[in-house]
C-alpha positions as CSV (number, residue, x, y, z in Angstrom):
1,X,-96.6,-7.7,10.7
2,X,-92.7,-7.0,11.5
3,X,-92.4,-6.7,15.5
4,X,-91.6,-2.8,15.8
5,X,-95.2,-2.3,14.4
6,X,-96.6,-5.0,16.3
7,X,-95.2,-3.5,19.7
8,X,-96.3,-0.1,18.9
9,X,-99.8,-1.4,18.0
10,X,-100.0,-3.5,21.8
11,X,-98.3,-0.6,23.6
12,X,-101.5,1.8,22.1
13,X,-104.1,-0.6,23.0
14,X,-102.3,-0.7,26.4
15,X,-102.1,2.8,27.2
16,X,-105.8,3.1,25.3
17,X,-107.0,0.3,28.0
18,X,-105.3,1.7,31.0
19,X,-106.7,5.3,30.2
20,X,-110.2,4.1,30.0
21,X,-113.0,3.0,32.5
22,X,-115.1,0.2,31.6
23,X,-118.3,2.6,31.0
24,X,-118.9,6.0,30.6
25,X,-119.7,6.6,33.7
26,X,-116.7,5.6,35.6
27,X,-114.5,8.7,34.8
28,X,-116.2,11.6,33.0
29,X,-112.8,13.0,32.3
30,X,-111.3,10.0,30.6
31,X,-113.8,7.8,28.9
32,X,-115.5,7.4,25.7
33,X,-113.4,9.8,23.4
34,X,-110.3,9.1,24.3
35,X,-108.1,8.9,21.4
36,X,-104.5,7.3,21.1
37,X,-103.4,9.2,18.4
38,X,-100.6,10.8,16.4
39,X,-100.0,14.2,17.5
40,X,-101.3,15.7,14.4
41,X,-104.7,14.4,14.4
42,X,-107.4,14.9,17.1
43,X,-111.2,13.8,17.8
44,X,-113.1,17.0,17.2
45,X,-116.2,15.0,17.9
46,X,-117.1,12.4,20.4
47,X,-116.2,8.6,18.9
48,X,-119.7,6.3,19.5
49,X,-121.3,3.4,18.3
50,X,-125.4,2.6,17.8
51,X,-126.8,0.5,19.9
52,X,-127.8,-2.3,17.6
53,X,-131.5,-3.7,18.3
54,X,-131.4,-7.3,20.8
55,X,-130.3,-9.7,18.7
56,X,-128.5,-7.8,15.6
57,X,-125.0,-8.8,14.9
58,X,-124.0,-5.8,13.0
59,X,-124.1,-2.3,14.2
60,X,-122.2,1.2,13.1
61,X,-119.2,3.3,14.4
62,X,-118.8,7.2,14.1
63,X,-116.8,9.7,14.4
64,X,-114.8,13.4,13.6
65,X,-111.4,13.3,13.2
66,X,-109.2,16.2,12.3
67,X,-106.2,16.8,10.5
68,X,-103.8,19.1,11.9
69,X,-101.3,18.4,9.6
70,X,-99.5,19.8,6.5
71,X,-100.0,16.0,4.6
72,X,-103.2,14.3,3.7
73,X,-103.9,10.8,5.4
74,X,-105.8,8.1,4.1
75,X,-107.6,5.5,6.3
76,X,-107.2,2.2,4.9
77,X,-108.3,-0.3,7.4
78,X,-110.2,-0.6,11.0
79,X,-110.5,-3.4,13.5
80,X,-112.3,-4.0,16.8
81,X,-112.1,-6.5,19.3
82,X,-116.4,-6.1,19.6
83,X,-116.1,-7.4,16.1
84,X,-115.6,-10.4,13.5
85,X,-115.2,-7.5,11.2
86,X,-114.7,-3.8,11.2
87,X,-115.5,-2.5,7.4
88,X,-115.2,0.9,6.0
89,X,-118.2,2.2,4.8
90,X,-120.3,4.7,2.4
91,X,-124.2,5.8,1.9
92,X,-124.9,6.9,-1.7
93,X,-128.0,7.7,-3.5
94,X,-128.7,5.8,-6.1
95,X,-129.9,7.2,-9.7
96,X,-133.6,6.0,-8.3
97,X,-133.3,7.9,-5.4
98,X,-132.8,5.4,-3.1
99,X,-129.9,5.1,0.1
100,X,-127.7,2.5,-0.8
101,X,-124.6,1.7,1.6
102,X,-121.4,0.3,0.2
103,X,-117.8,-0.8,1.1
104,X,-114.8,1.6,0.0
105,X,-111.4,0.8,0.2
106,X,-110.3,4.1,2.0
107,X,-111.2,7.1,3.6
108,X,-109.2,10.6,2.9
109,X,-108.4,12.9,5.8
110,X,-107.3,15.9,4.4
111,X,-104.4,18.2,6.1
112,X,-106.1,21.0,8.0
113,X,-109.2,19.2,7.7
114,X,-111.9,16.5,9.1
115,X,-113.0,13.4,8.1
116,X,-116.8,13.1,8.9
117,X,-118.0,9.2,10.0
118,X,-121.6,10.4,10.6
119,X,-125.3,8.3,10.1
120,X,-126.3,8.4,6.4
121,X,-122.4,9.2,5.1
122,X,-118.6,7.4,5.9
123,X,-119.2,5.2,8.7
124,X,-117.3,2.1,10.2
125,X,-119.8,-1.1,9.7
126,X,-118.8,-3.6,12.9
127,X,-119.9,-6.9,11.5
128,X,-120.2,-10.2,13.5
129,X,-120.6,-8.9,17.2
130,X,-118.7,-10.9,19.9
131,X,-121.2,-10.1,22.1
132,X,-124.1,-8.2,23.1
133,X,-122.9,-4.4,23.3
134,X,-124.5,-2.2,26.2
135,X,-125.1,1.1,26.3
136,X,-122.5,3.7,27.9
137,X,-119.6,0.7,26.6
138,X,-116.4,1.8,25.7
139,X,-115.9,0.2,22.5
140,X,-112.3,0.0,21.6
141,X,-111.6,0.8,17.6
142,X,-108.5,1.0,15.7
143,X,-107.8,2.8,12.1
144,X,-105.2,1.8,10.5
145,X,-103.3,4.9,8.2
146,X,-101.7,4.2,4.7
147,X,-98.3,4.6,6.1
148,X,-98.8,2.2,8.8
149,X,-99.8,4.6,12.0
150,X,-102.4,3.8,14.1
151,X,-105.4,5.7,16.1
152,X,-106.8,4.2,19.2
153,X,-110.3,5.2,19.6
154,X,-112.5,4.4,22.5
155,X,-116.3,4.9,20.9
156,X,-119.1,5.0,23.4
157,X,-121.9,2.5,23.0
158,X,-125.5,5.2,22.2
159,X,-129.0,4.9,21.4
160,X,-128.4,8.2,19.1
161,X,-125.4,10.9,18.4
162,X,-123.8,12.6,21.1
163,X,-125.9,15.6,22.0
164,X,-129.3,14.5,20.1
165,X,-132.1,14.6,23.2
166,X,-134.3,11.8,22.1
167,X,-131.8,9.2,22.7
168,X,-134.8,6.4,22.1
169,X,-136.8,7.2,18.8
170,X,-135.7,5.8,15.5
171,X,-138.3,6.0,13.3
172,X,-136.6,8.3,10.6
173,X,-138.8,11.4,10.7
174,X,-138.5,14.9,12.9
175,X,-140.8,16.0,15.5
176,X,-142.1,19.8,15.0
């Protein structure tokens, strides 16, 4: 990695580390959410990540990103000090009918759009845990652009999505 992009990348995991509290709960106004970014892209959604059951190793990252830009962007890598591995991620339906998830190469963010990491769709797969993750976290995540930028992402640790009231039932089916 030639040094100019290797600075840049440290001072945005600085500035991401000295704008963050170590749980969400610390600052309201400057926690989970916070995005290093460049200018033209925003969070339109909170960043978080599921609270994989006791012992798991693996566990999944989400997000909304938009595009406020007049050129498309393509995602082509992600990283995570939580993680061995940060992998980019699809769900598909097979011709059965059944959910099958799958690596991808990239994900597109379209200028003046979004690009939707959400549960059953584009998601970040965080492989290999360091350690136990615990709920409220900060989990720092980095996405890597084709032309080299970076995006700083702090992705609070949840038991559900942002905004979903029954933060503890996983069982796959709705409740009248």
């Amino acid at each position: 990695m030639p040094a100019t992009r290797l600075l840049a990348r440290f001072a945005g995991i600085l500035l991401l580390a000295l704008a963050l509290p170590v749980s969400a709960e610390d600052s309201p106004g400057a926690g989970p959410g916070a995005c290093v970014c460049p200018e033209q892209i925003t969070l339109a959604a909170p960043a978080w990540v599921r609270l994989p059951p006791p012992n798991l190793s693996v566990t999944a990252a989400y997000m909304n990103l938009s595009n406020h830009g007049e050129d498309d962007l393509t995602v082509v890598r992600a990283e995570s000090p939580a993680a061995g591995t940060v992998e980019l991620h699809e769900h598909l339906q097979d011709a059965a009918g059944v959910m099958r998830m799958r690596q991808v190469a990239s994900f597109s963010l379209p200028a003046g759009g979004r690009l939707a990491l959400e549960p059953g769709g584009l998601h970040l797969m965080l492989i290999d845990l360091q350690q136990p993750l615990t709920e409220g976290e900060a989990v720092p995540v980095t996405l890597e652009l084709a032309d080299g930028r970076t995006l700083e992402v702090a992705a609070e640790v949840r038991r559900a999505p942002p905004g979903r009231a029954d933060q503890g039932h996983h069982h796959g089916h709705q409740h009248p």
